[in-house]
Backbone bond lengths (Angstrom), bond angles and torsions (degrees), N, CA, C in turn:
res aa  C-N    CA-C-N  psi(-1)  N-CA   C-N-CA  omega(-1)  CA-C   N-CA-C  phi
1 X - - - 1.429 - - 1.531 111.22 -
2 X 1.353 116.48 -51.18 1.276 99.10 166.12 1.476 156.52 -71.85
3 X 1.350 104.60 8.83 1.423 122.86 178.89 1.713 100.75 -102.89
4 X 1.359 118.99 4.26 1.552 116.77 146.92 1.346 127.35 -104.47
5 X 1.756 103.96 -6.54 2.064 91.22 168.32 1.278 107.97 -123.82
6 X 1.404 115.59 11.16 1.740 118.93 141.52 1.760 114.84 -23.49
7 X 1.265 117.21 -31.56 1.332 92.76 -175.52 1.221 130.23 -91.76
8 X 1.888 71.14 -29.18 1.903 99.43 170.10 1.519 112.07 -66.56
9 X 0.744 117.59 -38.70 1.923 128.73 -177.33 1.486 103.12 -70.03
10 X 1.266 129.84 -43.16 1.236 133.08 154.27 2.233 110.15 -39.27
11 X 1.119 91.68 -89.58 1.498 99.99 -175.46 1.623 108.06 -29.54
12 X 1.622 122.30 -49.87 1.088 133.65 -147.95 1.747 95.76 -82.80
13 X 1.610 107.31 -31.77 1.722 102.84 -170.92 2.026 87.87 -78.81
14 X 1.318 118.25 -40.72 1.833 118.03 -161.38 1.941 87.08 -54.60
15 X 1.060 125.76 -50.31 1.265 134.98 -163.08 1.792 108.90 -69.32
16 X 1.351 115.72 -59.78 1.233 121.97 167.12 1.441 117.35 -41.18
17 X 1.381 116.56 -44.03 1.337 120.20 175.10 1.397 129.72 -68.40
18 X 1.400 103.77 -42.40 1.626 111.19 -178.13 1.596 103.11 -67.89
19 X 1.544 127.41 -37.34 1.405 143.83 156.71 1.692 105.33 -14.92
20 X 1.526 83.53 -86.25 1.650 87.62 -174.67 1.578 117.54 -63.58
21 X 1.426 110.05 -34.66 1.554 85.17 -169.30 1.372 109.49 -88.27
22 X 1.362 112.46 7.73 2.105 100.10 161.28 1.365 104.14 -104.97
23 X 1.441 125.26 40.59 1.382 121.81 169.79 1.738 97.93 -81.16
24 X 0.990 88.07 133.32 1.752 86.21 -179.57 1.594 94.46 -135.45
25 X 1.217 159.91 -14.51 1.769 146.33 179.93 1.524 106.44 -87.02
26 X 1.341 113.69 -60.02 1.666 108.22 168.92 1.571 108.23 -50.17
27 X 1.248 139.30 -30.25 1.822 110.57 166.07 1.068 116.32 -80.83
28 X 1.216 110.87 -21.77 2.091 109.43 173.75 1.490 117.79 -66.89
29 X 1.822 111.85 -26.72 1.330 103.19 -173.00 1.314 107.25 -79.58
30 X 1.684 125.64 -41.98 0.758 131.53 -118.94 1.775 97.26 -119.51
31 X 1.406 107.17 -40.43 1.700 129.77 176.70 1.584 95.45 -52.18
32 X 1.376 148.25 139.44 1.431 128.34 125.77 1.773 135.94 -92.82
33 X 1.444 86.29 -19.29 1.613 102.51 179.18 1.631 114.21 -93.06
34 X 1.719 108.88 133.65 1.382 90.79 -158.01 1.605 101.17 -67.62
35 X 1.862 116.07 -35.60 1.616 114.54 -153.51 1.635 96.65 -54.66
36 X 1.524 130.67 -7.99 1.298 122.30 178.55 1.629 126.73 -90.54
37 X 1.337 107.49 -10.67 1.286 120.54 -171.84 1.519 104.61 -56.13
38 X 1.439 118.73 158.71 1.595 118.60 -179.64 1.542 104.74 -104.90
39 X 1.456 148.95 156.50 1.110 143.22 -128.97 1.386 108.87 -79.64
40 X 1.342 121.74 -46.32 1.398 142.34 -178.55 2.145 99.72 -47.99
41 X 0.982 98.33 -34.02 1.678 112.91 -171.69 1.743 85.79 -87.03
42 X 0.886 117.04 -50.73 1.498 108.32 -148.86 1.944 100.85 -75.34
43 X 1.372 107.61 -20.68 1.439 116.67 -168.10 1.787 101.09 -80.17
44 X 1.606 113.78 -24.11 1.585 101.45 169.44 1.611 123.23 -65.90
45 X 1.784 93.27 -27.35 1.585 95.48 -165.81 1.975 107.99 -67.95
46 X 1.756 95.47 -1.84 1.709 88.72 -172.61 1.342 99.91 -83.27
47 X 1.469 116.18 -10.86 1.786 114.65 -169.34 2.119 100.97 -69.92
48 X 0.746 112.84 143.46 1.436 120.95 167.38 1.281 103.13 -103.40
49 X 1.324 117.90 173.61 1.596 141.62 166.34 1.356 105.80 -88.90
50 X 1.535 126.56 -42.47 1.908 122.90 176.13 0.966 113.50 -112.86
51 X 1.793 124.19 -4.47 1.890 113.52 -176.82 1.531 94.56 -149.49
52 X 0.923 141.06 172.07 1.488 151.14 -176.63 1.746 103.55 -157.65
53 X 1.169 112.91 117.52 1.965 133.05 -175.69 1.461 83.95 -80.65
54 X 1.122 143.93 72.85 1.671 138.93 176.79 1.792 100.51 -86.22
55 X 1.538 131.21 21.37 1.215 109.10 141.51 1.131 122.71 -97.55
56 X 1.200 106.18 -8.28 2.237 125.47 -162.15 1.971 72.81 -86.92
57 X 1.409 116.40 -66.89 1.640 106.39 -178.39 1.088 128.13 -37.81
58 X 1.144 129.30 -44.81 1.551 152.51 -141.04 1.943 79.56 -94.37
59 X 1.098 108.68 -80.49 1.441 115.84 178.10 2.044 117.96 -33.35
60 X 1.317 104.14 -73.30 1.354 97.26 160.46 1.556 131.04 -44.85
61 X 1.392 103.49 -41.85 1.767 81.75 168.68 1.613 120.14 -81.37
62 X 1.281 136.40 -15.15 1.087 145.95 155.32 1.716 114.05 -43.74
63 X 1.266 95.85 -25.06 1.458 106.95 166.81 1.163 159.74 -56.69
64 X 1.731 69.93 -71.64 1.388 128.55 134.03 1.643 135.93 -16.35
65 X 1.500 106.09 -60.02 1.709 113.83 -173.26 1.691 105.00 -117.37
66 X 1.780 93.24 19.20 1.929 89.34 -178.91 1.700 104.38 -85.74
67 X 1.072 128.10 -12.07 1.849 144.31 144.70 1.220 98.83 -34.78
68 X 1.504 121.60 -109.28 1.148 155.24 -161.97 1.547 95.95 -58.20
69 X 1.574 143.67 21.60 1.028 133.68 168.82 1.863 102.58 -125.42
70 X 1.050 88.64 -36.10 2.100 100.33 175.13 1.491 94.31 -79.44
71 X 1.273 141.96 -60.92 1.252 129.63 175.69 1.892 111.22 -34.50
72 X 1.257 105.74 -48.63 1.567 90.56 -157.49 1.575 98.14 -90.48
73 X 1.200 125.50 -26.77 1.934 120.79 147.34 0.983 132.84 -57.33
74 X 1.055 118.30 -27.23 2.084 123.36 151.29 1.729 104.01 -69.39
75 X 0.948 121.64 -37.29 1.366 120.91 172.61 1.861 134.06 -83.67
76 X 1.479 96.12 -21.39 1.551 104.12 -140.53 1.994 97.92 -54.96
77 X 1.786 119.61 -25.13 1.340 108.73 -150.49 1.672 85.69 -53.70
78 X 1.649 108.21 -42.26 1.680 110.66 -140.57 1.846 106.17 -69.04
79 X 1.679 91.49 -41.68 1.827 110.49 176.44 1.832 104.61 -54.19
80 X 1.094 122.43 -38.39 1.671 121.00 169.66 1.322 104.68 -61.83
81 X 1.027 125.30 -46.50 1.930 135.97 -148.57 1.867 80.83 -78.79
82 X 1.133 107.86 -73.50 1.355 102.65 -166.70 1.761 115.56 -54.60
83 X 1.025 112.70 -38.71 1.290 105.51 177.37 1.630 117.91 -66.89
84 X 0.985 109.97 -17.15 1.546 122.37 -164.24 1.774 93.34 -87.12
85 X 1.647 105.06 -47.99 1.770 107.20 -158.96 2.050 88.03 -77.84
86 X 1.119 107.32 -6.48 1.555 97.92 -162.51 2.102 98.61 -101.41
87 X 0.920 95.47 0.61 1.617 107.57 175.27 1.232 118.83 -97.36
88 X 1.474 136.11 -10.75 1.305 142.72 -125.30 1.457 100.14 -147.62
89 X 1.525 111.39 129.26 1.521 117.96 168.32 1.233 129.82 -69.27
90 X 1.486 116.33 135.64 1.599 115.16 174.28 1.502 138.86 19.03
């Protein structure tokens, strides 16, 4: 059985992951110290109210999605397979 939802288990962990790590409101409520914040949290505190550092931004999220970009290229044959077998009739 499991060498048929390998692909699905694939897709479902690439998806689960990108999920959590752009959760960004549960660390704001819950985080109070900034050196603890997780990156997605830490990339609002660069926004200002009168100026925005949008290369320090630009850079952190580049950072940011270099995780969630090797994850789904270490993954992508199985994350296609599953999405493909999970679209498809009988």
């Amino acid at each position: 059985m499991l060498p048929l939802i390998r692909p699905a288990l694939a897709a479902l962990a690439v998806i689960t992951a990108m999920w959590s790590w752009n959760d960004l409101l549960w660390p704001l409520v819950v985080n109070t110290d900034p050196a603890k914040m997780p990156i997605s949290a830490g990339l609002t505190s660069l926004e200002g109210q009168f100026e925005t550092n949008y290369p320090a931004m630009m850079a952190g999220s580049l950072i940011a999605s270099l995780p969630m970009i090797v994850l789904y290229l270490f993954l992508q044959r199985h994350f296609v397979q599953g999405i493909a077998q999970s679209g498809t009739k009988g």
